[in-house]
KOLROGU-923731 format. One record per residue (C-alpha): residue in one letter; chain; z, x, y. Coordinates in pm, 1 decimal, m for minus. Layout:
residues N
A;A;Z;X;Y
...
This chain:
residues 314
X;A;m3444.9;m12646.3;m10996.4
X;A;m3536.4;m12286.0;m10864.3
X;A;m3619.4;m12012.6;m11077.9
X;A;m3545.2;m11768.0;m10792.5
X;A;m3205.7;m11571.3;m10922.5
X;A;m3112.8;m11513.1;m10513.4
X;A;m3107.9;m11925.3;m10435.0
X;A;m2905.2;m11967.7;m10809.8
X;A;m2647.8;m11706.9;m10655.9
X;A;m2427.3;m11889.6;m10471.8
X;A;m2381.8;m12167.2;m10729.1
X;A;m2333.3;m11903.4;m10985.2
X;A;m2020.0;m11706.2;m10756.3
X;A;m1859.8;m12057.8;m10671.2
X;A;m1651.2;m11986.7;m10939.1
X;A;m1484.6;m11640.1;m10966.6
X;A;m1424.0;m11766.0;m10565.6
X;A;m1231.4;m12010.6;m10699.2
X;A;m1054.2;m11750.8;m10955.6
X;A;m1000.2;m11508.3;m10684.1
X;A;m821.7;m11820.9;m10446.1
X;A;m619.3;m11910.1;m10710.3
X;A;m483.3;m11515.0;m10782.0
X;A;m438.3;m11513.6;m10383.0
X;A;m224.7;m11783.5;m10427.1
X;A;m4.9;m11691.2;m10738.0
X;A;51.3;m11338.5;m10565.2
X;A;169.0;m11515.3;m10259.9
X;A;363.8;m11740.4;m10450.7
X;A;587.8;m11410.7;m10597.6
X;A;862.8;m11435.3;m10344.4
X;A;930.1;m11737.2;m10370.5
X;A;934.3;m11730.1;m10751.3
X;A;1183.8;m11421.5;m10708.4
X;A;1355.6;m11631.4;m10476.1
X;A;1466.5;m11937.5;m10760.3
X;A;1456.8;m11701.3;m11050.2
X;A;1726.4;m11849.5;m11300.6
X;A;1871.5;m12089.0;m10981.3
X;A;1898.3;m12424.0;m11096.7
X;A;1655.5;m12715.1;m10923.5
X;A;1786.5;m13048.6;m10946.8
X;A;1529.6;m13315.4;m10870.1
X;A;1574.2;m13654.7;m10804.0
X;A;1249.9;m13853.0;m10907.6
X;A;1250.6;m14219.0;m10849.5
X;A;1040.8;m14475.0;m10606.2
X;A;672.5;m14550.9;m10660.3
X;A;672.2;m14180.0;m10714.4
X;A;717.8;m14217.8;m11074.0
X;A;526.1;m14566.9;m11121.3
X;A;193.2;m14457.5;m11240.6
X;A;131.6;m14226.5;m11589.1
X;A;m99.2;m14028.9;m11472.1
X;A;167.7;m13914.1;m11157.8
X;A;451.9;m13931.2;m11428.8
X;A;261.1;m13665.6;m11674.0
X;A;174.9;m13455.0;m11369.9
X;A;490.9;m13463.3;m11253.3
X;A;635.5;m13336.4;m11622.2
X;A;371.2;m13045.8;m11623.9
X;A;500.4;m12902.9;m11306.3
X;A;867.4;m12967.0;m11438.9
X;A;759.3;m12745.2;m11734.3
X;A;602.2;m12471.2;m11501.7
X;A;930.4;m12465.8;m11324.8
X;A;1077.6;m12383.3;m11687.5
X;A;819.6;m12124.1;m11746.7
X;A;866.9;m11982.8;m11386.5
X;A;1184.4;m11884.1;m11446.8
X;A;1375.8;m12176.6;m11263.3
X;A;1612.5;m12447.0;m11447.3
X;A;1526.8;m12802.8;m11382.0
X;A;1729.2;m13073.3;m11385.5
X;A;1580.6;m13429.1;m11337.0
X;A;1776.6;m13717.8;m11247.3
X;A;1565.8;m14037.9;m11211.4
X;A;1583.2;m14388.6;m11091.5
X;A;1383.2;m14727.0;m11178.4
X;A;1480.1;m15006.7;m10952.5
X;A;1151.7;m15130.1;m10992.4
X;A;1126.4;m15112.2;m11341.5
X;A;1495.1;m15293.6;m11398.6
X;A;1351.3;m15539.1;m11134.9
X;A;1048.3;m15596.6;m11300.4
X;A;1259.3;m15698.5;m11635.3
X;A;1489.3;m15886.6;m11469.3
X;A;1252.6;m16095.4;m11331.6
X;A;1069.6;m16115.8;m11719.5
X;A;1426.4;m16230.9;m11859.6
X;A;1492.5;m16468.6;m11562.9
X;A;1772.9;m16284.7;m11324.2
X;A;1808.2;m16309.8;m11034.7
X;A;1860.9;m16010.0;m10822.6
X;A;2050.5;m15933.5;m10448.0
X;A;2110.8;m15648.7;m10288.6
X;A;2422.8;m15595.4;m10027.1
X;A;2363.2;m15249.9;m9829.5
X;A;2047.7;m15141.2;m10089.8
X;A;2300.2;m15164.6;m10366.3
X;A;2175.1;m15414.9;m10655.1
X;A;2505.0;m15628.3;m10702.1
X;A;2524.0;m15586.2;m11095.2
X;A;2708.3;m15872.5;m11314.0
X;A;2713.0;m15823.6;m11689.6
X;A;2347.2;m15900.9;m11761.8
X;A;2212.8;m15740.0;m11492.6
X;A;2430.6;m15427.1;m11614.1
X;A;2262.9;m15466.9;m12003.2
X;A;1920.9;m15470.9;m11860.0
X;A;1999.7;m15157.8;m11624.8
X;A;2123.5;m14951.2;m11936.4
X;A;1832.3;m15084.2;m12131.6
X;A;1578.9;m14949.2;m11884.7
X;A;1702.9;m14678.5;m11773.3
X;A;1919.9;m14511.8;m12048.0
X;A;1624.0;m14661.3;m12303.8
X;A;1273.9;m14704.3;m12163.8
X;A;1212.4;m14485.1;m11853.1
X;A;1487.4;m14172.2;m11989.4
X;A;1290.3;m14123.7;m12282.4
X;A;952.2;m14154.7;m12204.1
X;A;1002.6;m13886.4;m11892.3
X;A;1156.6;m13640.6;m12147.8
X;A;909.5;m13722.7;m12410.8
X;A;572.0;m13667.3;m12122.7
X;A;850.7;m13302.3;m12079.3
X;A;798.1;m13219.9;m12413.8
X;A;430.2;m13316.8;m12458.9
X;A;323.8;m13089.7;m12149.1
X;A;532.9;m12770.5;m12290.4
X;A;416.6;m12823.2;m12638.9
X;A;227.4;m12487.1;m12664.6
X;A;566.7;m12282.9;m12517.2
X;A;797.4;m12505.0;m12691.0
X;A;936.1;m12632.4;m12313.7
X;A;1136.3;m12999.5;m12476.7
X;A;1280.2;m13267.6;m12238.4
X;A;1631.3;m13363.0;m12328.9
X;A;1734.2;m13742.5;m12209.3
X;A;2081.2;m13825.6;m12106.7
X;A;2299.8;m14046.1;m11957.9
X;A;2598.2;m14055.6;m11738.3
X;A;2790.7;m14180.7;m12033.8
X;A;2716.9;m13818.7;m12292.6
X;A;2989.2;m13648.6;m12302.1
X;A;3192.8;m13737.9;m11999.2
X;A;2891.1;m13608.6;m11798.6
X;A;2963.0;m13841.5;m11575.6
X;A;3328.7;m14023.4;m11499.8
X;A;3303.6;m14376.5;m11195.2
X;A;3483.6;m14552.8;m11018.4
X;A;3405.9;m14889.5;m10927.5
X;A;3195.7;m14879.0;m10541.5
X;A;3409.0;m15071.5;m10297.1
X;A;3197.7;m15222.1;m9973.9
X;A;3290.4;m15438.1;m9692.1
X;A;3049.6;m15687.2;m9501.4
X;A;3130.6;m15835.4;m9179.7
X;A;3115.2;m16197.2;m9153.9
X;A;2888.8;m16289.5;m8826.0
X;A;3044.6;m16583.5;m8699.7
X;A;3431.1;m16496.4;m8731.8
X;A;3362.7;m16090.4;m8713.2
X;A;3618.1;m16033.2;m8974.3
X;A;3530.6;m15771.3;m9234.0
X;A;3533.1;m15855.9;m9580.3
X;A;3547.3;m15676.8;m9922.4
X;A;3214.3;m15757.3;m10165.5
X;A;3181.3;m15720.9;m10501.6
X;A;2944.5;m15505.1;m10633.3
X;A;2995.9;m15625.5;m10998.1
X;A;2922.2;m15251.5;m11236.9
X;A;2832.4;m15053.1;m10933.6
X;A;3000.4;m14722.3;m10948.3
X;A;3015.2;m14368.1;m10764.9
X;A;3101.7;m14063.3;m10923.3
X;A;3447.3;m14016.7;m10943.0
X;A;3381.5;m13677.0;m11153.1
X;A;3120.4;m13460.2;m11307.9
X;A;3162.4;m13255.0;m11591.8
X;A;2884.0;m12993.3;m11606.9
X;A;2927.9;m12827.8;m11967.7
X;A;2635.4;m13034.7;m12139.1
X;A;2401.1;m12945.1;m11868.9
X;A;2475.0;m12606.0;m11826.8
X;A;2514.9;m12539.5;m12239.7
X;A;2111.9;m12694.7;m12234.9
X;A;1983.6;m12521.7;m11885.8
X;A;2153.0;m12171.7;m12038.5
X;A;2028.4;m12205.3;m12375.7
X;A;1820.2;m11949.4;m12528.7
X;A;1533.8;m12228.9;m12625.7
X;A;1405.7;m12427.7;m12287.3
X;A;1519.2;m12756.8;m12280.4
X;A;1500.3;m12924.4;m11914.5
X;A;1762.8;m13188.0;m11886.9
X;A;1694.3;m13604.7;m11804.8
X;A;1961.0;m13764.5;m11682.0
X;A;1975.4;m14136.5;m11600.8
X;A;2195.2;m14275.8;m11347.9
X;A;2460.2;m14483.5;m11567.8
X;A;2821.1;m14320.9;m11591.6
X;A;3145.8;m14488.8;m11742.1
X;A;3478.8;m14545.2;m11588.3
X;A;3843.4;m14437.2;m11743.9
X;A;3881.6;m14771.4;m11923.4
X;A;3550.3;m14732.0;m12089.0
X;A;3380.3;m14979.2;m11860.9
X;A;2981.9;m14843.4;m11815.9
X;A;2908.5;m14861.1;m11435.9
X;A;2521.0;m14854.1;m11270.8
X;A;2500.7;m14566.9;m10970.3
X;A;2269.3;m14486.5;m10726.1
X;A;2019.8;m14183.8;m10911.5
X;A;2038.4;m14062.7;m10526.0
X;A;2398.3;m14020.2;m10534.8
X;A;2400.2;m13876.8;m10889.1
X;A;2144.4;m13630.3;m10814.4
X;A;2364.1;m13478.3;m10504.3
X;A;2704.1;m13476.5;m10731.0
X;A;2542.1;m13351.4;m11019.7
X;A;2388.9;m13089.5;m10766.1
X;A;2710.0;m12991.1;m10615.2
X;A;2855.5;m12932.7;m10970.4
X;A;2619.3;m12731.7;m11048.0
X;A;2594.3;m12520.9;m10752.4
X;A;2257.2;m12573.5;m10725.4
X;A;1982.5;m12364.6;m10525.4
X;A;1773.8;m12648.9;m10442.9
X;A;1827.5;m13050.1;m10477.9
X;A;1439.9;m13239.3;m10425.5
X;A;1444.8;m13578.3;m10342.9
X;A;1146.1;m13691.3;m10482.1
X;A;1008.6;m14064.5;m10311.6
X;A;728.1;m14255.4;m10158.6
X;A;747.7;m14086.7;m9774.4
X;A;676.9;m13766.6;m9631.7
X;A;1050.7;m13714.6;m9536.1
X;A;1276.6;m13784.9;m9214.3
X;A;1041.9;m13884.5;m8899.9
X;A;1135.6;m13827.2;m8534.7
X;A;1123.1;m14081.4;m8287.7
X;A;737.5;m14014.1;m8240.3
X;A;683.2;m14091.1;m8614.3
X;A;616.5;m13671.0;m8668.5
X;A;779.1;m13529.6;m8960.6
X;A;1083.1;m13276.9;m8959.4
X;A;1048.6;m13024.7;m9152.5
X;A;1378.1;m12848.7;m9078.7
X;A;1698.6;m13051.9;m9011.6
X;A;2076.6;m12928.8;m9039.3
X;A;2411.6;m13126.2;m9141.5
X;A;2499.2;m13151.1;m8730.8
X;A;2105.3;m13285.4;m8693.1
X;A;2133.1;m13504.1;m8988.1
X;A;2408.5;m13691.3;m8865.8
X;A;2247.2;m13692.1;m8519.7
X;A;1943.5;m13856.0;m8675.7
X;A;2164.9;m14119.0;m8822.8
X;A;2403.0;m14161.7;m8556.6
X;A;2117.6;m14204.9;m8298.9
X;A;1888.3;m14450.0;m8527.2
X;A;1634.1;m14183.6;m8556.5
X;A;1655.0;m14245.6;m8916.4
X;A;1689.9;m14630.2;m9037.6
X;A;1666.0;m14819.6;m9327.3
X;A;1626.5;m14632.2;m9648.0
X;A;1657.7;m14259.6;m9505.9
X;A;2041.2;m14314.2;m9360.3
X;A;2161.2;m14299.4;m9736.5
X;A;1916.3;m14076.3;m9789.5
X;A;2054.4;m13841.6;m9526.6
X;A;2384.1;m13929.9;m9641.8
X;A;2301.6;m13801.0;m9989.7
X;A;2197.7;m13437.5;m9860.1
X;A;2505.7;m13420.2;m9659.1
X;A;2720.1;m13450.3;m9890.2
X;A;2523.0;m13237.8;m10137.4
X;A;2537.8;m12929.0;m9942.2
X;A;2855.8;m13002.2;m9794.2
X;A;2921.3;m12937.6;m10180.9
X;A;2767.4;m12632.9;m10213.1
X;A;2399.3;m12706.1;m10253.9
X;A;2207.6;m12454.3;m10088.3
X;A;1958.9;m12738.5;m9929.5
X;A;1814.3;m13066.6;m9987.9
X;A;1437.1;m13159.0;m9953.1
X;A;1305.7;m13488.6;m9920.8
X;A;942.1;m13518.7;m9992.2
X;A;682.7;m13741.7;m10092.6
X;A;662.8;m13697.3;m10485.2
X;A;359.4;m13952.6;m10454.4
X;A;143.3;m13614.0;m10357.8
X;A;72.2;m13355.9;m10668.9
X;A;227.7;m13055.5;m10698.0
X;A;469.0;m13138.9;m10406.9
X;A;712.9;m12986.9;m10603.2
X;A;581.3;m12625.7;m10597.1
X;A;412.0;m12698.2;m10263.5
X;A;763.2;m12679.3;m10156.4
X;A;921.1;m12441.7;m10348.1
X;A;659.2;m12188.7;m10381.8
X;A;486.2;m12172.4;m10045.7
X;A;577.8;m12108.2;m9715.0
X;A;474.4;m12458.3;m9559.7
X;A;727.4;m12668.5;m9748.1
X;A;656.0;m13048.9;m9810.6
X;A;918.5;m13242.5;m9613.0
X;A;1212.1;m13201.6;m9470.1
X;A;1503.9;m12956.1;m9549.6
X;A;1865.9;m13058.9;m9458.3
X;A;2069.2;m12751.1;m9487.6
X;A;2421.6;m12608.5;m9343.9
């Protein structure tokens, strides 16, 4: 170690450079923030993007600084690992026709368990923990509070390769959204204290009947009812790839379809697609996918100009 002041210099400036970077960047952040002020955000977060803590109570504090910034969150999340994971500890079996889980009875307990139970609370409870000094609290839901959300039992046909003939399959307590009520969400989101709502993806039908849904699909209803700004579909991939595996960072409805229609996009990313469609076909004002694996993706896209995957809009 030196005792010569002009070699300790640089070390000692390091960090108001750092300070002065991070002012740069909150200044260029400010129209963007004026953009979403008090426009509702909802994000879907599901996938290996919400499998580790440490990514899980990240992903809470930048929920919170949306809250603080003005914005009103919504979160909607998934856990098909997680139900997997307990299935498998209880003994179930599980199949899948089309990426749907097909859901009997016990398959249907364990879903509510995990989701409306386990992962629902502990998201809203990292929520509350990382707004604790400005009183920012996670609320957890469920489809089934308050007529949030009203199913109907998902119908899908299979084709049988040796006689061609299409066939109806049973999904077992697989729903869609048949309707969405709003009111809870909104009376939270518009409430003087700053609760950010958690939603997970189980709804009930007329007769009372509670129904598993894809969180994808509930995110883009739930979005359309609430006119949102901005839907996020938080995952494990960078977003929708062209042909030459480089990502897309713009797309529209017309190109979506194109995408799909063309095989562009395959496996997991056509209902993906198909999500975002219909979302701002109801309204939304655009649908991101991104990789929610990366911090901060979530203000990386909504608070810079680079984005951080790919927006489907009209």
């Amino acid at each position: 170690m030196t005792d010569d002041p002009q070699e300790q210099a640089p070390q000692e400036q390091a960090p108001q450079e750092q300070g002065w970077a991070t002012a740069r960047t909150l200044a260029e952040a400010l129209p963007y923030i004026q953009r979403y002020d008090r426009e509702t955000v909802v994000i879907k977060y599901g996938g290996h993007a919400m499998g580790e803590e440490q990514v899980a109570k990240q992903f809470a504090a930048d929920a919170v600084l949306l809250k603080m910034l003005g914005l009103h969150p919504v979160i909607v999340h998934g856990g098909g690992p997680q139900i997997s994971a307990m299935l498998e500890r209880a003994g179930v079996k599980s199949t899948f026709i089309d990426g749907l889980r097909v859901t009997d009875a016990p398959t249907m307990e364990v879903a509510e368990m995990v989701l409306s139970g386990a992962i629902n609370k502990e998201i809203a409870n990292w929520i509350t923990l990382a707004g604790k000094e400005a009183d920012v609290r996670g609320v957890g839901l469920s489809g089934k509070d308050a007529r949030l959300i009203t199913v109907e039992k998902v119908t899908r046909t299979q084709r049988d390769p040796d006689s061609l003939i299409e066939k109806e399959v049973d999904l077992g307590f697989v729903g869609d959204p048949k309707r969405v009520d709003p009111k809870l969400i909104e009376a939270l989101i518009y409430a003087d204290e700053d609760y950010i709502p958690v939603i997970a993806p189980i709804g009930v039908a007329e007769d009372g009947q509670t129904y598993n849904i894809n969180a994808d699909t509930v995110a883009g209803a739930l979005a359309g009812a609430l006119n949102a700004k901005r839907m996020l579909l938080l995952t494990d991939v960078a977003g929708v790839l062209d042909a030459n595996g480089v990502l897309i960072r713009q797309m529209t409805v017309a190109e979506a379809r194109a995408a799909i229609a063309s095989g562009v996009a395959t496996g997991g990313m056509i209902p993906k697609l198909e999500t975002c469609i219909a979302a701002v076909e109801a309204g939304v004002g655009g649908v991101v996918i991104l990789d929610g694996r990366r911090p901060h993706a979530m203000l990386v896209e909504l608070f810079t100009e680079h984005g951080a995957g790919t927006l489907v809009s009209a």
